[in-house]
N, C-alpha and C positions, 0 to 999 in steps of 0.2 A: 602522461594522462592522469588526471584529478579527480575526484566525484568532490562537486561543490552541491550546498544549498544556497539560496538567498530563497527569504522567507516573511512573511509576517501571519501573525497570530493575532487573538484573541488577548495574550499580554502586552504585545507591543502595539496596537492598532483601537482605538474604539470601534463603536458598532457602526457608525456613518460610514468609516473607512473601510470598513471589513463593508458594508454590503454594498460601498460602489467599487470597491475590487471584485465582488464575487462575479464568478464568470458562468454563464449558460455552457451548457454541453454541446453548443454550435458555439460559443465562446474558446472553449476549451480546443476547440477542434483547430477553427483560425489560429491562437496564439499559437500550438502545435507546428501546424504550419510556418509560421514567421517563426519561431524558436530552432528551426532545423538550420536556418545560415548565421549561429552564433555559436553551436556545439555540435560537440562529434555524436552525443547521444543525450537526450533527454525526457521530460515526462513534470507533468504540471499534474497538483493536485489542490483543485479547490473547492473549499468547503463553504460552510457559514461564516465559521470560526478561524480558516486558515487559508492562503493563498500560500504554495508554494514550489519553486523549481529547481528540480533536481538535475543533474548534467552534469556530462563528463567533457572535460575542456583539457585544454593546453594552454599556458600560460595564468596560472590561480588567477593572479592579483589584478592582471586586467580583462582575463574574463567575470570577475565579479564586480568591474566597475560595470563592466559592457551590461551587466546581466541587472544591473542596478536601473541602467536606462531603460531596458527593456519591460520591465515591471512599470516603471512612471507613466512611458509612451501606451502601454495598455491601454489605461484609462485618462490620457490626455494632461498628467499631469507633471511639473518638473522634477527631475531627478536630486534636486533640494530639499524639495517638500517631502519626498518618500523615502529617502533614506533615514530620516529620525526611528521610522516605523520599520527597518528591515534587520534582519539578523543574518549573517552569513557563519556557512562552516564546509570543513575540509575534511576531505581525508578521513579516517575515522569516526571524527566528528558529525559530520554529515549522514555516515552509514548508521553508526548510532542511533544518532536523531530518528532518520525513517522505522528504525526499527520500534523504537518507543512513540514513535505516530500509531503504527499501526498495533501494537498492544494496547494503547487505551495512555498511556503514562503521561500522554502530554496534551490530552484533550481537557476542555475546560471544566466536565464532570468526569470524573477518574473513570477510567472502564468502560467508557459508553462505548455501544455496540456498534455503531455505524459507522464509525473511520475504518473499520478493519474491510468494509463494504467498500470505501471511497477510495481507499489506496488501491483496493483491486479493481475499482472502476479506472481509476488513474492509471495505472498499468496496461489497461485494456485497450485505452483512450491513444497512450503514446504508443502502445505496437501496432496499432490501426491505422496511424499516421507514419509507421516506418520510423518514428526516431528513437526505438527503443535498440541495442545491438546486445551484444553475448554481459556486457558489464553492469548495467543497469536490469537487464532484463534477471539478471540472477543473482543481483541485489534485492529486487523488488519480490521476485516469489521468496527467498529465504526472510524478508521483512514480515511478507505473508502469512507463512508457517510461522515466523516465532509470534504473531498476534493470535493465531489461532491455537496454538501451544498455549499459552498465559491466558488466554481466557477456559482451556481445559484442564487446566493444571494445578489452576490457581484459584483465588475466588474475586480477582479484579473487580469479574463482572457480574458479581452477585452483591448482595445488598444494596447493588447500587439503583440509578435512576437514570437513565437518560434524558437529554434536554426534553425532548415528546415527553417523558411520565416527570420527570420536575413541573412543565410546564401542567400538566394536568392536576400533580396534586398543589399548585399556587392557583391555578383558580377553583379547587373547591375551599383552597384556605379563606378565601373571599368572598363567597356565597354564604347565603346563611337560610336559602329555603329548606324545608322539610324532603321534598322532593326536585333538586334543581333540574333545570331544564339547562344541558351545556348545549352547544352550538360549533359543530366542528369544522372552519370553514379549511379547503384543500380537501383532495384525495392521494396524495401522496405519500410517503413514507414515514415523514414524518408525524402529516394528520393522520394515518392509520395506527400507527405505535401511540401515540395522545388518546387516540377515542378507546382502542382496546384496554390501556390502563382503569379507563373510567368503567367500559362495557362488564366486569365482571363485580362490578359494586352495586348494590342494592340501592332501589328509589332514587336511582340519574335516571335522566331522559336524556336521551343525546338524537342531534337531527345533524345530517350530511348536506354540506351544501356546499359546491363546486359548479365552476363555471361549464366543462361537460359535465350533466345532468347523467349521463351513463355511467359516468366512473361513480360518482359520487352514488346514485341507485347501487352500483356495486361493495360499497363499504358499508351503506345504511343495509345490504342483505347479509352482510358479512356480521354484523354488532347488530341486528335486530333493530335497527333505529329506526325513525323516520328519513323520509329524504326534501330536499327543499332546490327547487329550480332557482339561480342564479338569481330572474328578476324578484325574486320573493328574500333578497337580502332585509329591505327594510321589518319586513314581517316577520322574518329569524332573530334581528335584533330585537323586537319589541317581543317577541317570547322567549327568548334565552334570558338568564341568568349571568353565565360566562359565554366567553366565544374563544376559541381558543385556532388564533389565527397563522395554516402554516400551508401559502397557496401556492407559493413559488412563483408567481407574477414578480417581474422585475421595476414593479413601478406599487406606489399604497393604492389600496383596493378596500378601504375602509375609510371616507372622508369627515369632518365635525360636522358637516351639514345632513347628513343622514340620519347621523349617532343623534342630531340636536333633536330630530324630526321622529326619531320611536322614543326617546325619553319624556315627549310631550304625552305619549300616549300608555307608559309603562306603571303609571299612579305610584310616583317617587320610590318604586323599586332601582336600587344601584344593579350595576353591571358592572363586570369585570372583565376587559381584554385581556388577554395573556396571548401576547405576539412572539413568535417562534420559527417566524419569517425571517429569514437576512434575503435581498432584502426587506426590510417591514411592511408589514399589511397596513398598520395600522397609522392613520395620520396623529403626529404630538400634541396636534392640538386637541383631541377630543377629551385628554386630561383635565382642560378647562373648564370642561360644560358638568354640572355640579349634577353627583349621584354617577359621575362614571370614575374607574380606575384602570390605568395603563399599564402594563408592564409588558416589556420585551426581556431579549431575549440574556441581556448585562444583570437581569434581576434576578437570573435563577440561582446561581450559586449559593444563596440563601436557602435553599429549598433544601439542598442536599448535605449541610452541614450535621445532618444528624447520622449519617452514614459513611460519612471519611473517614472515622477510625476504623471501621471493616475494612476500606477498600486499602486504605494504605499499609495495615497490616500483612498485605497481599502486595508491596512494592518490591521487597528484600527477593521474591522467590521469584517475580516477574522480573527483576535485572540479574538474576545470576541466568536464565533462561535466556536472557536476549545476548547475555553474556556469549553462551553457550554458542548464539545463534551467530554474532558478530564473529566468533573464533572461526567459524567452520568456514562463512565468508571470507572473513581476510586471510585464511589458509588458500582456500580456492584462488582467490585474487592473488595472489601473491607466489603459487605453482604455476600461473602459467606462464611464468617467465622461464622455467626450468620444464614444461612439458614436452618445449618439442624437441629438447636436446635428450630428455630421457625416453622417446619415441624412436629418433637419430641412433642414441645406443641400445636398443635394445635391437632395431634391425641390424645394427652393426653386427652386436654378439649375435642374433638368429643367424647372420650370412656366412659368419666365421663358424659355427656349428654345421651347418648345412655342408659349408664346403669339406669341411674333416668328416662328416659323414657318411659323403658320399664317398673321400678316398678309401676311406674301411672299408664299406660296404663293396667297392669297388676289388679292395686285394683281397677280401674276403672269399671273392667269387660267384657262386651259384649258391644264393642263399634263399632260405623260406622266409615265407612269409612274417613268420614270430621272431625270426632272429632280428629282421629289420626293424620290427616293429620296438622290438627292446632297445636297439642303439636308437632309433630315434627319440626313443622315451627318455633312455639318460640324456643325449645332449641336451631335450628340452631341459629336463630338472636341472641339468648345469648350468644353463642359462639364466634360470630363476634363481637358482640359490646365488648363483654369483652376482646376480644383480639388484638380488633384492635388501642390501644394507646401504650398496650406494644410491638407489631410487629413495629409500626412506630417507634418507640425509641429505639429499639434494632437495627433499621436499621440506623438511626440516627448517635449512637455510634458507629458502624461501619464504617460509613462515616467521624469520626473524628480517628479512628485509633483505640476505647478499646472497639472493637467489641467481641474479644477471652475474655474478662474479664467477661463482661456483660454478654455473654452466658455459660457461665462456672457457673458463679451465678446463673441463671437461672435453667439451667441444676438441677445444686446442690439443690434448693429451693425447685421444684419440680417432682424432683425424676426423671428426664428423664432418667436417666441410667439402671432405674430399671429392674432386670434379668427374671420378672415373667409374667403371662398374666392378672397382675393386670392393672389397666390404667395406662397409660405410655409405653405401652409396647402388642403391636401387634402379631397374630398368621395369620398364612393367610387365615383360614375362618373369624377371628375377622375383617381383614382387609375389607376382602369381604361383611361382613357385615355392618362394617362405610360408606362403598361408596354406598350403597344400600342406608342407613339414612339419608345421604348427598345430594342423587338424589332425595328420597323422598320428602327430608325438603327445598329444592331449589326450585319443584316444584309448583304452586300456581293453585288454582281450573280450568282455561282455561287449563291445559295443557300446560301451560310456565313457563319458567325459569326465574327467577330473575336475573338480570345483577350484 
């Protein structure tokens, strides 16, 4: 078994392609569903910026054709045409990757805060649909924590901007009233993170305008704005300034013939779109119509060129952190080839202590309480001490890759395999009895346990 990606992004993809890949969260759900009869576990994470599927398979090379078709058929297209746009990786590679997803490292503005939200919604998404299992799912929280690490630790995500505040400070770089009047069309997360950037600056007006009227009432209470009912779009344009468009409609929701129709009445004030939708609110053509400016969402990285010296200065300590984070996984991943043999021997050595125990105890005769309690205390501690250099070595080996060998030997050596209720090999009052031994032998004369 594999963890593969195949993927595309914001580097390998344009914006037309990234937003007829991007998928709705009833999108997400479906591909889910049709993703469970090609892998043994998986999980889809899409963004504006990135479509991509994670999964644990058998056989790499032709599960990453299979997975290459699956990505085309999504959105109806041929497996030709989309592999120019895909990246694949393995192994490593792959675990890597998510992890530097979710720190911020591989989004199109360094550090921005909302992937570390999106992979935990993706995570969310795939355990909800049952295809997430013990491998992915503890992949995905240690991804988690090291994003939440690197943005505590580090300064990734300070000086920075997110796409919402890039986009915010490109259109006040476009405006030039004394007091602009911006136009914040969505109530979502993204229009909320936009408008709050602007909300703490002096002499903006900013007005909420979404298609529920309630949510949008709730962000113009939220930023003291005003609020604007859907059909009063034209009348938002012809007093904004900027509009700064981020609705989540999966279709443009801003046409030339509207924009043509409040510019007749704006007395040759320009206006500035800054669309921040994937995909786009805004129609290409309204570029056209003279005193307006477009920009989406390929134009911001201009925005934040004055702050990637801060954040990259902050890449050195965010990769030795995911470093950190990768070891402790591939250590995990890589013991439990060696877990259940060291499970195997350790009730071996408990059952071979138990039984010498009991013959003491036994020619011993008529004994109290404390004397018992002391031979059970030593066998325990013998079974620890004896066992605790071969468990650290056998996990060891594991972490270097000849974990299946090593416990194969083991196994073999002593008898873990064995069909009988000789030691090695458990009944479930035998069981019931070790955990009894266990509790006994842990116990010390206060009534407490040993750490």
């Amino acid at each position: 078994m594999t963890i593969v990606l195949v993927g595309l992004n914001h580097r390998t993809a344009s914006v037309e392609l990234r937003e007829k890949m991007a998928l709705t969260p009833y999108g997400v759900g479906v591909a889910l569903d049709q993703l469970r009869d090609h892998v043994q576990e998986g999980m889809i994470l899409s963004t504006c910026n990135r479509l991509e599927i994670y999964a644990l398979v058998e056989g790499v090379d032709a599960a990453l054709s299979e997975l290459d078709a699956f990505m085309a058929d999504l959105h109806d297209m041929s497996k030709d045409q989309m592999q120019p746009h895909l990246y694949h990786k393995r192994g490593q590679d792959a675990i890597r990757h998510l992890m530097r997803v979710a720190a911020g490292l591989d989004s199109m503005i360094l550090g921005e805060p909302q992937i570390l939200g999106q992979v935990t919604q993706a995570f969310g998404e795939a355990q909800a649909s049952s295809l997430t299992g013990p491998i992915l799912s503890n992949l995905a929280a240690r991804a988690i924590h090291a994003g939440k690490r690197a943005r505590a630790e580090t300064e990734i995500s300070r000086y920075t901007t997110s796409v919402s505040h890039a986009g915010a400070i490109l259109a006040l770089d476009h405006v030039h009233a004394e007091s602009p009047n911006i136009l914040i069309m969505g109530a979502g997360e993204m229009a909320r993170l936009a408008a709050k950037s602007l909300a703490h600056r002096d002499g903006i007006n900013l007005a909420c305008l979404n298609r529920t009227l309630s949510r949008a009432q709730s962000l113009a209470q939220e930023l003291d704005a005003i609020t604007m009912d859907w059909h009063q779009l034209e009348e938002g344009l012809v007093w904004a300034d900027a509009v700064i468009c981020a609705t989540g409609a999966p279709h443009t929701v801003i046409h030339a013939d509207i924009v043509q129709r409040s510019q007749a009445q704006r007395a040759d004030r320009p206006l500035a779109f800054v669309d921040i939708a994937v995909p786009r609110d805004v129609e290409v053509a309204v570029e056209d119509i003279p005193g307006v400016l477009r920009f989406d969402i390929d134009d911001l990285n201009s925005i934040v060129d004055s702050n990637t010296a801060h954040r990259e200065s902050a890449i050195p300590q965010v990769e030795a952190i995911l470093e950190e984070e990768n070891s402790i996984y591939y250590e995990w991943y890589h013991s439990r080839a060696v877990t259940p043999v060291i499970k195997d021997l350790r009730r071996w050595a408990v059952d071979v202590a138990q039984m010498e125990v009991d013959q003491a105890l036994n020619k011993l005769g008529d004994v109290d309480d404390h004397t018992t309690e002391v031979v059970n205390r030593l066998a325990h501690r013998l079974v620890n001490k004896l066992l605790h250099k071969p468990t650290v070595r056998l996990r060891g080996q594991a972490a270097e890759s000849n974990g299946h060998c090593y416990a194969q030997a083991v196994s073999d050596l002593f008898g873990l395999d064995a069909s009988s209720t000789q030691p090695g090999v458990q009944t479930d009052q035998h069981d019931h009895h070790v955990r009894e031994w266990v509790q006994a032998s842990a116990q010390n004369g206060n009534g407490h346990y040993e750490e």
